[in-house]
N, C-alpha and C positions, 0 to 999 in steps of 0.2 A: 095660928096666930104667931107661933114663937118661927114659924119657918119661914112666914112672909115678912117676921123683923129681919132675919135674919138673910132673905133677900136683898132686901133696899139695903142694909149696912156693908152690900159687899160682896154676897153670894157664900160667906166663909169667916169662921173663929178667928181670922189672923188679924193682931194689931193692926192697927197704921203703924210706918218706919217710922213717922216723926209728926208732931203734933197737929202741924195744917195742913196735911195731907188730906186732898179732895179725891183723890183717884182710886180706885179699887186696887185694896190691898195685894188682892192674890194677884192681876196680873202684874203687878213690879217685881214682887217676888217668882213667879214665874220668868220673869225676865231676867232679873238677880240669879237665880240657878242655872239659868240658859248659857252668863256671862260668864258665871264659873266654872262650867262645865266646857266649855271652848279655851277658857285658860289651863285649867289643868290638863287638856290634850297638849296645847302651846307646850304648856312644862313638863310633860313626858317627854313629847319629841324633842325636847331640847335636849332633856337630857340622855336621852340614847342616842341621837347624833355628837352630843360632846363626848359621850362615852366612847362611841367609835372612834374616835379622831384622838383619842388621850391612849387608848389600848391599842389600838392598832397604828405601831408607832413609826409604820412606813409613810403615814400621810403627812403628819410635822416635819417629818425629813426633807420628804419632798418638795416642801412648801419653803422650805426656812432655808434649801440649800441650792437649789434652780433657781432659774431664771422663769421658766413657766411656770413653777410654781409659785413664786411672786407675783408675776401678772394675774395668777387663779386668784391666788390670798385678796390683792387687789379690788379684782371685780367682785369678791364675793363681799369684802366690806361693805361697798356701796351699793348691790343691789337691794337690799333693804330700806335702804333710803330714798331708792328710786322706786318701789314696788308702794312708798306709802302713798304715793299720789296717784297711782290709779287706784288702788284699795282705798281713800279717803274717796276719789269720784265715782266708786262701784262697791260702796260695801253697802249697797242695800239690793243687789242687783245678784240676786240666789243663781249660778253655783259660781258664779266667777269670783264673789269675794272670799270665796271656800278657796277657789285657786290661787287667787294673789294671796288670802294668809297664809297659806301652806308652803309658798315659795320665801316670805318675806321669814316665817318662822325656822325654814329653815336652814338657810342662807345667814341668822342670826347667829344661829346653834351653832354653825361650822365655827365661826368668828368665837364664840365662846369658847367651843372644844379646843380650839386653838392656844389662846390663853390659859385653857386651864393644863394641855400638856408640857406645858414648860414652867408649871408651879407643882412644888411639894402635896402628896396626896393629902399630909395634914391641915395646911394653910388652906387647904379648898375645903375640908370636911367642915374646919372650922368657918369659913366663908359660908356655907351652904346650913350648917347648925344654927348661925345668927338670923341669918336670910328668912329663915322657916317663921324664928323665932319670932322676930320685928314684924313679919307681914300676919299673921297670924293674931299678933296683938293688938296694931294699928287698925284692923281689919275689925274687931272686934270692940276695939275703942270707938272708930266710928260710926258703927249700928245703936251704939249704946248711946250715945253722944247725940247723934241724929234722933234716938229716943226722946232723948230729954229737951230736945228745942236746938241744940246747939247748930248752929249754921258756918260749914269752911268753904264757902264760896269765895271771900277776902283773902285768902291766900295764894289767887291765882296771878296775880300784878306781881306780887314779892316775888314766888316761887319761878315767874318767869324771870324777873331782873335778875335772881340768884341764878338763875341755869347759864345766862347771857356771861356773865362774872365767869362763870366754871367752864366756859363752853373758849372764853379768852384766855383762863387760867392755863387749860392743857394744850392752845395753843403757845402759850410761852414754853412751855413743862418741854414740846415738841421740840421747839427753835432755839430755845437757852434753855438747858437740863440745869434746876436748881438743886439737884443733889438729892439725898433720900430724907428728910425732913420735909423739904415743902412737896415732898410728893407723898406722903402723910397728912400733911394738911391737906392736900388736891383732894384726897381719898373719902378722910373726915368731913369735909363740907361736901362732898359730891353725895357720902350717906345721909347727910339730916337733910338736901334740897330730896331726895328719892324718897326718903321716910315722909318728908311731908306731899308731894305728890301722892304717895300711898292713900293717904290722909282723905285729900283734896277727888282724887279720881272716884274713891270708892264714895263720896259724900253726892258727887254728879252720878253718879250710879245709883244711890238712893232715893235722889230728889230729881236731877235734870236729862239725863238722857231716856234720850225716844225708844220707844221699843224695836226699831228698827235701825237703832245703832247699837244694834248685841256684838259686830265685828268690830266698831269703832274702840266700844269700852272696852271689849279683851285685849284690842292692841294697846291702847292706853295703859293697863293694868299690867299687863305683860313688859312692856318696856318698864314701867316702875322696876317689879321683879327683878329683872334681867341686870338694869340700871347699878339697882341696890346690890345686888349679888355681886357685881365686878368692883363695882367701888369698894366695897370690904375685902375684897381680893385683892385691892390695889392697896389698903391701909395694912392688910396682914405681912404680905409680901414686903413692901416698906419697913417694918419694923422687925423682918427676922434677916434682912439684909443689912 
């Protein structure tokens, strides 16, 4: 009797994420460890490709004092940006979304390593200390929150019109350099729009995304990360300059 409840409820002991949840427990949370488990690859290999490129200090050289290496620095900026539109019209499409994340992740990592070898090892340890710290919290704020009824689906209109703001902001920062204060404030608002995407992505991970966009939500989740990490990097480096 108690096995056949215990069928129909779900196949499994595990909660529901949040209160009108209709769907079987265990596979979102099978899905949920799928998503994490693709991120936390994403952020190893980040961080041994920035590692290479910060300790092996023949590559910043080459990058920062050529002329080919400029045009590399270049393309390697934007093929992440270009690698997300095939990877948004193939990530359900097994092994190729495996290819294009693998290329878009680490094509990202260079662009980071980069950054990170021309900052002090402590402004990044301290960058990388909050980093941990914030997503870890936000991440756990939201299952709990999601627990209790609470719904951040409403911050998706705001948190784009904020990125729009930020996205014209570092185009000014680019074309008129307003000095090291407002590029503290750039850093400041670029962390609380990333903390609440943190928020908002992990809330469509609990409630809205398909099990079949396990590639979609780690890139989602992954650029939050990435996002939040350089923007603290950008507020730390401001304020010790």
């Amino acid at each position: 009797m108690f096995m056949k409840r215990d069928v129909e409820s779900g196949g499994g002991s595990e909660r529901p994420l949040y209160p009108s949840m209709l769907e079987n427990p265990q596979l979102r949370w099978s899905f949920i460890r799928k998503v994490y488990s693709i991120l936390t690859f994403q952020l190893l290999l980040t961080i041994a490709v920035a590692a290479v490129v910060v300790f092996v200090r023949p590559i910043p050289h080459f990058i920062v004092s050529t002329t080919p290496g400029l045009v590399i620095y270049i393309i390697l900026i934007f093929v992440p940006f270009i690698t997300l539109c095939p990877l948004y019209y193939y990530h359900q499409k097994h092994p190729l979304n495996y290819f294009l994340l693998l290329i878009f992740t680490v094509t990202l990592a260079f662009s980071v390593g980069l950054t990170c070898a021309f900052t002090s090892g402590k402004i990044i340890l301290e960058s990388v200390i909050l980093t941990t710290v914030v997503v870890f919290s936000l991440t756990l704020y939201t299952f709990f929150a999601a627990r209790r009824g609470h719904d951040f689906n409403f911050l998706g209109p705001f948190l784009f019109g904020a990125l729009l703001v930020l996205i014209v902001f570092s185009l000014i920062q680019i074309l008129i350099p307003l000095g090291r204060f407002s590029l503290m404030i750039y850093g400041c608002l670029a962390s609380l729009i990333f903390c609440g995407y943190i928020i908002y992505d992990t809330d469509n991970l609990i409630k809205r995304f398909t099990y079949d966009q396990y590639i979609w939500a780690s890139v989602s989740l992954y650029l939050d990360v990435i996002n939040l990490f350089l923007s603290l990097l950008t507020v730390f480096r401001a304020a010790a300059n």
